[in-house]
N, CA and C atoms of all chains as a GROMACS GRO file, in nm:
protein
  516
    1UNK      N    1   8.228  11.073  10.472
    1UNK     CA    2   8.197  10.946  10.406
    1UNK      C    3   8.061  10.894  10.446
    2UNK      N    4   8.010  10.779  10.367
    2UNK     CA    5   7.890  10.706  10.411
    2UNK      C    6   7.884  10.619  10.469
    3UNK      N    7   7.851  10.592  10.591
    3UNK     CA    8   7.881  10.521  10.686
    3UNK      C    9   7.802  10.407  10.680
    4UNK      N   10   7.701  10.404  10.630
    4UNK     CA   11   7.614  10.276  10.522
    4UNK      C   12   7.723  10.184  10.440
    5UNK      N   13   7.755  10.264  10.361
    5UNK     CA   14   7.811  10.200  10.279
    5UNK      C   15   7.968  10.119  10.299
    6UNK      N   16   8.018  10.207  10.415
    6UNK     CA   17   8.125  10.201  10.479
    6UNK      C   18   8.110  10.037  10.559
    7UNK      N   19   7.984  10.034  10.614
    7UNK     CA   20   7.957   9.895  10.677
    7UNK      C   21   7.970   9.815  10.614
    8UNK      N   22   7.943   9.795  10.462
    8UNK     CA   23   7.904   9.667  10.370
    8UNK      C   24   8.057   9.633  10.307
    9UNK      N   25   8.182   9.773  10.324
    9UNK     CA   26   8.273   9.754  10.291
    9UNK      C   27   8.361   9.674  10.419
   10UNK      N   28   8.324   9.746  10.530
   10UNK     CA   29   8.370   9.665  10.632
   10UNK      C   30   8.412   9.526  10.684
   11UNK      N   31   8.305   9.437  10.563
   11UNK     CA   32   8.334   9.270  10.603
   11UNK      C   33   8.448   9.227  10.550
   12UNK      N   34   8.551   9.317  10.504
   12UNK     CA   35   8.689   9.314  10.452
   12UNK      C   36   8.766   9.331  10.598
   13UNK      N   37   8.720   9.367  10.643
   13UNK     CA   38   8.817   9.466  10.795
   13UNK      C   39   8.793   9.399  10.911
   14UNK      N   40   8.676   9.273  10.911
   14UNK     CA   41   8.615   9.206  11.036
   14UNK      C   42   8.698   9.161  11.124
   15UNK      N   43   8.744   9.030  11.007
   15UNK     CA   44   8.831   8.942  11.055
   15UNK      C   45   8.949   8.995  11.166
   16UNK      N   46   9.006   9.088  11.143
   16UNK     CA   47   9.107   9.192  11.221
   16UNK      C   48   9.049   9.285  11.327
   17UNK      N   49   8.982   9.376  11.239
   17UNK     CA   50   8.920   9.495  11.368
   17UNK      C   51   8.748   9.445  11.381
   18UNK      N   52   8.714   9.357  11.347
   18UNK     CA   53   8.582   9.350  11.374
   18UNK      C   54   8.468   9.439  11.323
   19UNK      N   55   8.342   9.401  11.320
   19UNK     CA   56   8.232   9.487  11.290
   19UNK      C   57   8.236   9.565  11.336
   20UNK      N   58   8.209   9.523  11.496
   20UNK     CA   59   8.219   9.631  11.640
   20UNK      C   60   8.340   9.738  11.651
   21UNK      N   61   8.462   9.705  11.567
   21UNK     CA   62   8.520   9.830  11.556
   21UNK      C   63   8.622   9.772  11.686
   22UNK      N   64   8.630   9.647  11.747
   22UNK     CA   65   8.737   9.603  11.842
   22UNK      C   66   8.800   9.494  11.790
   23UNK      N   67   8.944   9.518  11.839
   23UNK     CA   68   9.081   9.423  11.763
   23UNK      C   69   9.041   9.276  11.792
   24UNK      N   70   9.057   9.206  11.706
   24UNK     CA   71   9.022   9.035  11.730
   24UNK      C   72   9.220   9.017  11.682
   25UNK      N   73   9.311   9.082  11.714
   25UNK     CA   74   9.458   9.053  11.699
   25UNK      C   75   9.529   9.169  11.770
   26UNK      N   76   9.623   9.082  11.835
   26UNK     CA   77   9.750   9.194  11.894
   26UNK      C   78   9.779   9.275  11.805
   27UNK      N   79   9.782   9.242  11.701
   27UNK     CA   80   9.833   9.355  11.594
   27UNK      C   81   9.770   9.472  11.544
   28UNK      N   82   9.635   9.427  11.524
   28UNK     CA   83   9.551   9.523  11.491
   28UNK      C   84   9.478   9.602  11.594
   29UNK      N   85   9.461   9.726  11.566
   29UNK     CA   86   9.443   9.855  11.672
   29UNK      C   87   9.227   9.827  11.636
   30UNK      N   88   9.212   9.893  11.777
   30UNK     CA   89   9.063   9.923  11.780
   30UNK      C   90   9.040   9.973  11.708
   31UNK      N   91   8.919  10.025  11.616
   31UNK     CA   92   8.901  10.132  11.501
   31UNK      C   93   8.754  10.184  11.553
   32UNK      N   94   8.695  10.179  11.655
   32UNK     CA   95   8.532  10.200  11.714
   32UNK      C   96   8.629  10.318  11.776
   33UNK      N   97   8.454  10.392  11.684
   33UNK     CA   98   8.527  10.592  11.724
   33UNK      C   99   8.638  10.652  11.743
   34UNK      N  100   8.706  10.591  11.681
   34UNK     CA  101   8.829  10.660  11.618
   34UNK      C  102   8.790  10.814  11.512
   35UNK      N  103   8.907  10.865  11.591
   35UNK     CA  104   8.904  10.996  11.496
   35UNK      C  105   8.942  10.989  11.321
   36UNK      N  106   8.730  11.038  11.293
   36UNK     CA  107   8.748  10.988  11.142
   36UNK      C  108   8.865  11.051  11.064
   37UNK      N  109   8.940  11.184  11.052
   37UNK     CA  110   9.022  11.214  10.941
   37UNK      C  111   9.129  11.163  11.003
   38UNK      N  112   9.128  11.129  11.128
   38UNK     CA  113   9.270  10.995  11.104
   38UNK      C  114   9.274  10.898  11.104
   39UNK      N  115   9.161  10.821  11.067
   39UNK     CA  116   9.158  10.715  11.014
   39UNK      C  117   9.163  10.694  10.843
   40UNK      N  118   9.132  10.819  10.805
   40UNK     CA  119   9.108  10.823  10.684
   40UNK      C  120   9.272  10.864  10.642
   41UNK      N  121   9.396  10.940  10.731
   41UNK     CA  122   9.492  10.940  10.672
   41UNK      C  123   9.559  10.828  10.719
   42UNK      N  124   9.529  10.736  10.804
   42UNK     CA  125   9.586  10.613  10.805
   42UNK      C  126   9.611  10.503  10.616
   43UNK      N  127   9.440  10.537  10.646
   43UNK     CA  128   9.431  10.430  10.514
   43UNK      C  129   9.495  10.478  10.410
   44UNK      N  130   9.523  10.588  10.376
   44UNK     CA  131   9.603  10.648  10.263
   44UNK      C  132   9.686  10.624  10.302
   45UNK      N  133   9.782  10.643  10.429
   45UNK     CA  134   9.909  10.606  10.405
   45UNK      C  135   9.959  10.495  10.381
   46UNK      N  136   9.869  10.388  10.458
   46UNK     CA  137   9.865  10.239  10.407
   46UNK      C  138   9.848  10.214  10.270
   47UNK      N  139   9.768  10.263  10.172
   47UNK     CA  140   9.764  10.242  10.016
   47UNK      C  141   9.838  10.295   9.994
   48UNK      N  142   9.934  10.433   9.973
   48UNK     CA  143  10.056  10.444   9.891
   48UNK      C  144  10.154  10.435   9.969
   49UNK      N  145  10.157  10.335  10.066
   49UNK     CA  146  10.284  10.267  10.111
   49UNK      C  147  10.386  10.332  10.229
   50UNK      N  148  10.268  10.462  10.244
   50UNK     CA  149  10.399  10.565  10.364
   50UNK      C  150  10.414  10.506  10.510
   51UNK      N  151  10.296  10.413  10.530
   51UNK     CA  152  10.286  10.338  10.645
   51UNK      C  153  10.297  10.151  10.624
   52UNK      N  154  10.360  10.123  10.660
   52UNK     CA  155  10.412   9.972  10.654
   52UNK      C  156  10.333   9.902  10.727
   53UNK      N  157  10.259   9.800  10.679
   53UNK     CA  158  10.216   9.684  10.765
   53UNK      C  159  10.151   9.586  10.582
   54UNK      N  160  10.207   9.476  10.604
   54UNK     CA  161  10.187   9.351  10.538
   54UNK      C  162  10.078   9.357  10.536
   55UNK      N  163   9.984   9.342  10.568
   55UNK     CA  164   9.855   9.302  10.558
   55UNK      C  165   9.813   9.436  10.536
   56UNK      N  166   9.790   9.521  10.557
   56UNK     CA  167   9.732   9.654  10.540
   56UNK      C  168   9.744   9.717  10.359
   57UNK      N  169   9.900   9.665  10.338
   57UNK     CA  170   9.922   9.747  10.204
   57UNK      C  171   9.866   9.683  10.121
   58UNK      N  172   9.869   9.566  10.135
   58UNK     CA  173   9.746   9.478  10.058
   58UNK      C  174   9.628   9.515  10.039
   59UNK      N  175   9.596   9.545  10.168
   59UNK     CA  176   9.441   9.533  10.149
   59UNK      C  177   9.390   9.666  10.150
   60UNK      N  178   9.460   9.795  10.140
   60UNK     CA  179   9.410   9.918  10.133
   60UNK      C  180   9.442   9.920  10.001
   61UNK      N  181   9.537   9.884   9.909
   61UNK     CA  182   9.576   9.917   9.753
   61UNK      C  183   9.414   9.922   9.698
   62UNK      N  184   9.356   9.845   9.751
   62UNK     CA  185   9.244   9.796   9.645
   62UNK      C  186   9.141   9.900   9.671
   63UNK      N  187   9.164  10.012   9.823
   63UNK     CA  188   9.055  10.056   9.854
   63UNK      C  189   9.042  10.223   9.773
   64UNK      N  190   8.919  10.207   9.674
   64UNK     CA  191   8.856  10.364   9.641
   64UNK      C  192   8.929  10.522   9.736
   65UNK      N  193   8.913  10.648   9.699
   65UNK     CA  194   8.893  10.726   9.780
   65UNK      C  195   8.753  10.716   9.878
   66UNK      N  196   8.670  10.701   9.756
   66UNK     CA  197   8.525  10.676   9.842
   66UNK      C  198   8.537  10.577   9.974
   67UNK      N  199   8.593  10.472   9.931
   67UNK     CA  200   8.596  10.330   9.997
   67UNK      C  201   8.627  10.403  10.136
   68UNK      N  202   8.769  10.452  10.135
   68UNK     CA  203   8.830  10.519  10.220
   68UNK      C  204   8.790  10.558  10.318
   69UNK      N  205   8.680  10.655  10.258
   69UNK     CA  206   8.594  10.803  10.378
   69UNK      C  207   8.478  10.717  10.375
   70UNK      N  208   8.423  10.634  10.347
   70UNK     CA  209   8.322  10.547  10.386
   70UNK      C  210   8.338  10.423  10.524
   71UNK      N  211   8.431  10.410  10.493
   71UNK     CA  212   8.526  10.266  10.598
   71UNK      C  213   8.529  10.374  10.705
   72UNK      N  214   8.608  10.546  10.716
   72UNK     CA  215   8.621  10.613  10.780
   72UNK      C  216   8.544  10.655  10.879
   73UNK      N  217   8.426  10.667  10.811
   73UNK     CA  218   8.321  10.706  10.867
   73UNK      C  219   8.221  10.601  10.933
   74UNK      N  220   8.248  10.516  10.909
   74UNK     CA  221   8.143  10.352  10.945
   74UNK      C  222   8.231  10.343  11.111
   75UNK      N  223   8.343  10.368  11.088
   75UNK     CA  224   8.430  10.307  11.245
   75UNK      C  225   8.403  10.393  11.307
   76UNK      N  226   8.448  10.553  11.243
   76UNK     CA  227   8.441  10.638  11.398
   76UNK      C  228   8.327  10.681  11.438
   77UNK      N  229   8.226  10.597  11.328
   77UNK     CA  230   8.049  10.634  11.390
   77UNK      C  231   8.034  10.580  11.481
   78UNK      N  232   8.076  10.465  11.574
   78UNK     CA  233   8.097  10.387  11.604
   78UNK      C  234   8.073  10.446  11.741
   79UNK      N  235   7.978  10.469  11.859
   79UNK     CA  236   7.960  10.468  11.926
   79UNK      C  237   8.071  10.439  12.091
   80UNK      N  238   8.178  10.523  12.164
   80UNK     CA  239   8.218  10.465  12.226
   80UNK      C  240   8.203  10.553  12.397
   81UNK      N  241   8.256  10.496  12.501
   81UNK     CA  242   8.231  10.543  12.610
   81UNK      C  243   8.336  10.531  12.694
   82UNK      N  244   8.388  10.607  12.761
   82UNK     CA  245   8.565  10.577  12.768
   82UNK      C  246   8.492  10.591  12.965
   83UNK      N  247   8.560  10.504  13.038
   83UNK     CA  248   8.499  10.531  13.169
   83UNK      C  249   8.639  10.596  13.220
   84UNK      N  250   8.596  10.705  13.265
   84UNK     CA  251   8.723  10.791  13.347
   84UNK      C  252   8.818  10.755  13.397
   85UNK      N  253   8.976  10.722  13.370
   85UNK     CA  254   9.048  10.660  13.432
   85UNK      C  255   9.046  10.668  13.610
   86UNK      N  256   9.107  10.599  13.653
   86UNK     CA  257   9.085  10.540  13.811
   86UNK      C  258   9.159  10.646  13.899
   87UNK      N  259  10.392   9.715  13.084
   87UNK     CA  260  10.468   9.835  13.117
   87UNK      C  261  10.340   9.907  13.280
   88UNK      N  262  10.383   9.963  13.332
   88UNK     CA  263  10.333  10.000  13.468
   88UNK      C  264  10.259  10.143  13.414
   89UNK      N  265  10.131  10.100  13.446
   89UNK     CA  266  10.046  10.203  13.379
   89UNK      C  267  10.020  10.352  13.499
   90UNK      N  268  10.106  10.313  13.625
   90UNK     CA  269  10.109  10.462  13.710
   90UNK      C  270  10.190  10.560  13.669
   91UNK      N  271  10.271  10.461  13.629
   91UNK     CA  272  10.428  10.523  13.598
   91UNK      C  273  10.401  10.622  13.452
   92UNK      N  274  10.314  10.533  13.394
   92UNK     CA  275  10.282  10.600  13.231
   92UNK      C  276  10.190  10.725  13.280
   93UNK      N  277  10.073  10.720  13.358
   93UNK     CA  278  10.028  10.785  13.366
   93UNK      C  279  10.103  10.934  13.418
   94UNK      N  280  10.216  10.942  13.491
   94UNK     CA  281  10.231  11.016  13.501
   94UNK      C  282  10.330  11.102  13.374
   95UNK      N  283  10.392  10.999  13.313
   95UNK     CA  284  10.407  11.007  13.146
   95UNK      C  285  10.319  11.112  13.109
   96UNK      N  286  10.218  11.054  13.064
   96UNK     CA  287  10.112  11.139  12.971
   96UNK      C  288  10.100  11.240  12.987
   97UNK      N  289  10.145  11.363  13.122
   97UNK     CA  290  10.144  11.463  13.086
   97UNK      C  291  10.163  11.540  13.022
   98UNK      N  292  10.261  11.428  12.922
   98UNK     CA  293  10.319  11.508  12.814
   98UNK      C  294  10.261  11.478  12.705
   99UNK      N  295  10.141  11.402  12.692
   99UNK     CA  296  10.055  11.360  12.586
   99UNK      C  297   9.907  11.435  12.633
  100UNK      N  298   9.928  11.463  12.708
  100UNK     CA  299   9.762  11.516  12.711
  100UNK      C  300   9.703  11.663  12.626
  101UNK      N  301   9.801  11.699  12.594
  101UNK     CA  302   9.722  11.807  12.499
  101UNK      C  303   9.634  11.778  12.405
  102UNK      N  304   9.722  11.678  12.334
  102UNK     CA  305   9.656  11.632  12.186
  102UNK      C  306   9.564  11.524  12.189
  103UNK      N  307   9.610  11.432  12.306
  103UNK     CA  308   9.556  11.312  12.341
  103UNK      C  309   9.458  11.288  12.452
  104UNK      N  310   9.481  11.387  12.510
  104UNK     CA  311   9.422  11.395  12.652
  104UNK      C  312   9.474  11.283  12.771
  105UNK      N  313   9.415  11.344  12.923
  105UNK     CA  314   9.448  11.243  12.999
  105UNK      C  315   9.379  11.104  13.005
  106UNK      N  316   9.245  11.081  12.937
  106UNK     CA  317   9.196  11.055  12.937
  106UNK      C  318   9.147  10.959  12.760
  107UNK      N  319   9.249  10.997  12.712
  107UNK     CA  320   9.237  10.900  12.589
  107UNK      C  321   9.137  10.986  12.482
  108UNK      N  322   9.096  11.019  12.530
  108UNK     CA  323   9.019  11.099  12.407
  108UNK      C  324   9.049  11.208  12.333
  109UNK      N  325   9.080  11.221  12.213
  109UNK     CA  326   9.179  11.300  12.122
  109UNK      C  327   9.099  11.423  12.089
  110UNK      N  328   9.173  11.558  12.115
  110UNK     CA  329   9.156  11.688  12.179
  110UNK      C  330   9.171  11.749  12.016
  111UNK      N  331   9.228  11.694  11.950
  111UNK     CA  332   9.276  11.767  11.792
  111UNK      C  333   9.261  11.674  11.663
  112UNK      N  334   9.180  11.706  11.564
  112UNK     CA  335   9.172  11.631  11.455
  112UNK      C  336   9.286  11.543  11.407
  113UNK      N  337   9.398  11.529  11.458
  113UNK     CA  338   9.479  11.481  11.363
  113UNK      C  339   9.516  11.382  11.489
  114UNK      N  340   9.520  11.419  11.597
  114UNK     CA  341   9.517  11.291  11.723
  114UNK      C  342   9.447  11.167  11.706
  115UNK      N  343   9.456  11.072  11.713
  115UNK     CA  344   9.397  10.959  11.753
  115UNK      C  345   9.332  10.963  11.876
  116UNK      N  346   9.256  10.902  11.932
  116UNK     CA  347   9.211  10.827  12.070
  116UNK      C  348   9.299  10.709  12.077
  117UNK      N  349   9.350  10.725  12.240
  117UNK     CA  350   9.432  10.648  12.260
  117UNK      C  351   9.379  10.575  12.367
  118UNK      N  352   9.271  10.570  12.427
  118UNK     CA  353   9.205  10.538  12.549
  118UNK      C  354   9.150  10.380  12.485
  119UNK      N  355   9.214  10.234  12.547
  119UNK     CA  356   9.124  10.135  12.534
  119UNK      C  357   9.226  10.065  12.466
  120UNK      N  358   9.295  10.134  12.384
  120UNK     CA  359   9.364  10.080  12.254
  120UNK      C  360   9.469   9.975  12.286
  121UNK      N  361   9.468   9.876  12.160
  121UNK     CA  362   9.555   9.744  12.167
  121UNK      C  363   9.699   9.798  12.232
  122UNK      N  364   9.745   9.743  12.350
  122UNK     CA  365   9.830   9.793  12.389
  122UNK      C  366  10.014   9.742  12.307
  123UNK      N  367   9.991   9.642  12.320
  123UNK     CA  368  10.103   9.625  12.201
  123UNK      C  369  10.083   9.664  12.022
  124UNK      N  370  10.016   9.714  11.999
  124UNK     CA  371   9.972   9.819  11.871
  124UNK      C  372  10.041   9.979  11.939
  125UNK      N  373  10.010   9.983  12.058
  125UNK     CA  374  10.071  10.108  12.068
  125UNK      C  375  10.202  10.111  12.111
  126UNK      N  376  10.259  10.028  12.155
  126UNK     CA  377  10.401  10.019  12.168
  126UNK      C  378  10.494  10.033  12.049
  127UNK      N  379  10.398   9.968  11.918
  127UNK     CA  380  10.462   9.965  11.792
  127UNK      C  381  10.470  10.074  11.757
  128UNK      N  382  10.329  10.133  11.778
  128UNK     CA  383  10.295  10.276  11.663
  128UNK      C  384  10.464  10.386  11.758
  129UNK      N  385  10.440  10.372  11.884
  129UNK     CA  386  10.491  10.492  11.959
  129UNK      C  387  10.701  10.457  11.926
  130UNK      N  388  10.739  10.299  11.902
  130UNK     CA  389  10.866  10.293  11.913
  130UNK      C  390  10.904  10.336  11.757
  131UNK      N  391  10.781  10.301  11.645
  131UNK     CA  392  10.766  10.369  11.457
  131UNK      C  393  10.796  10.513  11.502
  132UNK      N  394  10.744  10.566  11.578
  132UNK     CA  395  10.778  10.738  11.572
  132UNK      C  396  10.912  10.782  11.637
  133UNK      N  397  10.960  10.696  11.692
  133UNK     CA  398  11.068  10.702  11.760
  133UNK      C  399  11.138  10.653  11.665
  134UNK      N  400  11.180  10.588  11.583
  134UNK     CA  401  11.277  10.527  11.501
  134UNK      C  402  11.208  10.613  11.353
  135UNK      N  403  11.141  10.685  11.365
  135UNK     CA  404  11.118  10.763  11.174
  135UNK      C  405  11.044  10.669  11.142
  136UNK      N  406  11.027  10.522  11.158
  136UNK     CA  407  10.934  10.449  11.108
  136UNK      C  408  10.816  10.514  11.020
  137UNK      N  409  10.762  10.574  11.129
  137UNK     CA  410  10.611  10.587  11.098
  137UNK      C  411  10.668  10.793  11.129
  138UNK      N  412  10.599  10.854  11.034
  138UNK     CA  413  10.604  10.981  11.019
  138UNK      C  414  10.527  11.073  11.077
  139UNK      N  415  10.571  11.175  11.147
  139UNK     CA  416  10.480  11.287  11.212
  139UNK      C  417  10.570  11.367  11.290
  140UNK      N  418  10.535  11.501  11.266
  140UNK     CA  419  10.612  11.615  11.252
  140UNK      C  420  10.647  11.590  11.411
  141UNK      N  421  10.505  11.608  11.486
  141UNK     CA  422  10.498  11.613  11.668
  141UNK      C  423  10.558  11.478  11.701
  142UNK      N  424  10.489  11.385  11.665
  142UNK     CA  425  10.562  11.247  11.729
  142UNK      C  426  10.674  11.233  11.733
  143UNK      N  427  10.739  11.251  11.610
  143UNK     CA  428  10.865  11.186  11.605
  143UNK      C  429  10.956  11.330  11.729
  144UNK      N  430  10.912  11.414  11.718
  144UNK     CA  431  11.027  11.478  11.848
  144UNK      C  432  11.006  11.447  11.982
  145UNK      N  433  10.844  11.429  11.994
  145UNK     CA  434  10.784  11.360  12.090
  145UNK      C  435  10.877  11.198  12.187
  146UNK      N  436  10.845  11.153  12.064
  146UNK     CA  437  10.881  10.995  12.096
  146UNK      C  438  11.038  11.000  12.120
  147UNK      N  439  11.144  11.061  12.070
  147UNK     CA  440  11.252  11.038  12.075
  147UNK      C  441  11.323  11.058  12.146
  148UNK      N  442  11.218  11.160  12.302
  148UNK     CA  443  11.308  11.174  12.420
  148UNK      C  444  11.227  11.014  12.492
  149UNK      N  445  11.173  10.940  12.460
  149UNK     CA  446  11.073  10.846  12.559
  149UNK      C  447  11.186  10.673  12.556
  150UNK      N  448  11.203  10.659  12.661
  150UNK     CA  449  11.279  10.527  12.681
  150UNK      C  450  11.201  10.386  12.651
  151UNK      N  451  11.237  10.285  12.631
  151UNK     CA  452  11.167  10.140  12.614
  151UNK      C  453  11.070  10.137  12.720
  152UNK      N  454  11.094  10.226  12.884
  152UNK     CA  455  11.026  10.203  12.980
  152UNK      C  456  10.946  10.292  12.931
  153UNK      N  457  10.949  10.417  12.898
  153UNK     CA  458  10.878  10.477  12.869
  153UNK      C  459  10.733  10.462  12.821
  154UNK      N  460  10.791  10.403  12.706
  154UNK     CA  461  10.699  10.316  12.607
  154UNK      C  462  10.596  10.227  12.617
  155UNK      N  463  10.673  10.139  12.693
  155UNK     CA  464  10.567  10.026  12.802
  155UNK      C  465  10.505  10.078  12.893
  156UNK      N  466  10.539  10.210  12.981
  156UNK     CA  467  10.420  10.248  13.054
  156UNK      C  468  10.354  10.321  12.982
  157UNK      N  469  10.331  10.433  12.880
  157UNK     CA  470  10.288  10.511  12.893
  157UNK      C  471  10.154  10.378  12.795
  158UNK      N  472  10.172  10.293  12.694
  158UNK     CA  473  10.111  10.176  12.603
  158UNK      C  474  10.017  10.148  12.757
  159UNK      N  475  10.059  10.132  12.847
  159UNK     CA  476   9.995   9.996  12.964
  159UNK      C  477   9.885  10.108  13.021
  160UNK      N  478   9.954  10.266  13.038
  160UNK     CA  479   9.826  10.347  13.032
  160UNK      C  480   9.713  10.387  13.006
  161UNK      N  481   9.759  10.412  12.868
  161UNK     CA  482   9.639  10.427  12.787
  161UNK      C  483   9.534  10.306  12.732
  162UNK      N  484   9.622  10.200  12.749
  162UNK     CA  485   9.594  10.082  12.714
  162UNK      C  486   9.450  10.014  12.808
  163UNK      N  487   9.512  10.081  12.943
  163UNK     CA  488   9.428  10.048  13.052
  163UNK      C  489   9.280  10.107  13.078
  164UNK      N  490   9.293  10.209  12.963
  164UNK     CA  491   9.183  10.300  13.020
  164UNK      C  492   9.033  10.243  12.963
  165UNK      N  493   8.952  10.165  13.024
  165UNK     CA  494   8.801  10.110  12.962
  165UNK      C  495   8.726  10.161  12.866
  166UNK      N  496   8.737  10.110  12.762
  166UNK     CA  497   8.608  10.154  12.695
  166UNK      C  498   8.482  10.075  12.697
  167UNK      N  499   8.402  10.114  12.686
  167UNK     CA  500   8.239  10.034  12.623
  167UNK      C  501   8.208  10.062  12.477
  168UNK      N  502   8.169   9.971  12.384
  168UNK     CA  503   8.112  10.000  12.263
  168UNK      C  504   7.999  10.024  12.296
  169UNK      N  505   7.901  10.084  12.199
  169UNK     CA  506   7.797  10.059  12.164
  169UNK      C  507   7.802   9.984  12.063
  170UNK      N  508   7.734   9.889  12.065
  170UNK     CA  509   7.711   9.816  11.921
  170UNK      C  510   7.654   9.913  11.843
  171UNK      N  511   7.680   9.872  11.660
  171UNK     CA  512   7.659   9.925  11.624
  171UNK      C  513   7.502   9.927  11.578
  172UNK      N  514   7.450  10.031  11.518
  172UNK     CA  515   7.332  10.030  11.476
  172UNK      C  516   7.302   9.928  11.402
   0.00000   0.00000   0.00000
């Protein structure tokens, strides 16, 4: 996907996972560098309904294939740095 | 949930997931950083059929409520840093 374009789609996704790709809700999961083809079968499962969450089926119905692998690709471009557990 | 206790959990997640949160196989997630009550959900969905996956769901269905809460408080625990994005 285009990860350009993926950004401008993103101000749909803020409010929850943020620009930065970190949860602003208990509910909602981090999406910064996440593994893009599973993020991308997330969102499908969220648009035809195989994965349940209220707010999600909503708001993925509306999303393109493009939309999809663009959103996909915008998060797990997403720069992250995991410090070695302790 | 007691994230020593999980950690020693995860040995049984580290193939796909690693010990370390960072996902070893395209279809894995990164679990390192992540909303920890998001993962309690996602992990008790695979345990109840909720949420679908061939590995998880045999995975999850030997793992107890304690289970759950440590292995979430684990991975949960493990730091990330963003980079902001570009």
């Amino acid at each position: 996907g285009d990860a350009a374009l993926g950004r401008k789609k993103a101000s749909a996704c803020q409010t929850c996972h943020g620009m930065d790709g970190l949860s602003k809700l208990p509910e909602a999961p981090n999406l910064a560098g996440q593994v893009e083809p599973y993020l991308v079968k997330a969102l499908s499962e969220y648009r035809d309904g195989k994965r349940q969450n209220e707010i999600m089926n909503v708001v993925a119905k509306e999303l393109s294939d493009a939309d999809i692998a663009n959103l996909a690709a915008y998060y797990a471009g997403i720069q992250i740095d995991v410090l070695p557990p302790g």
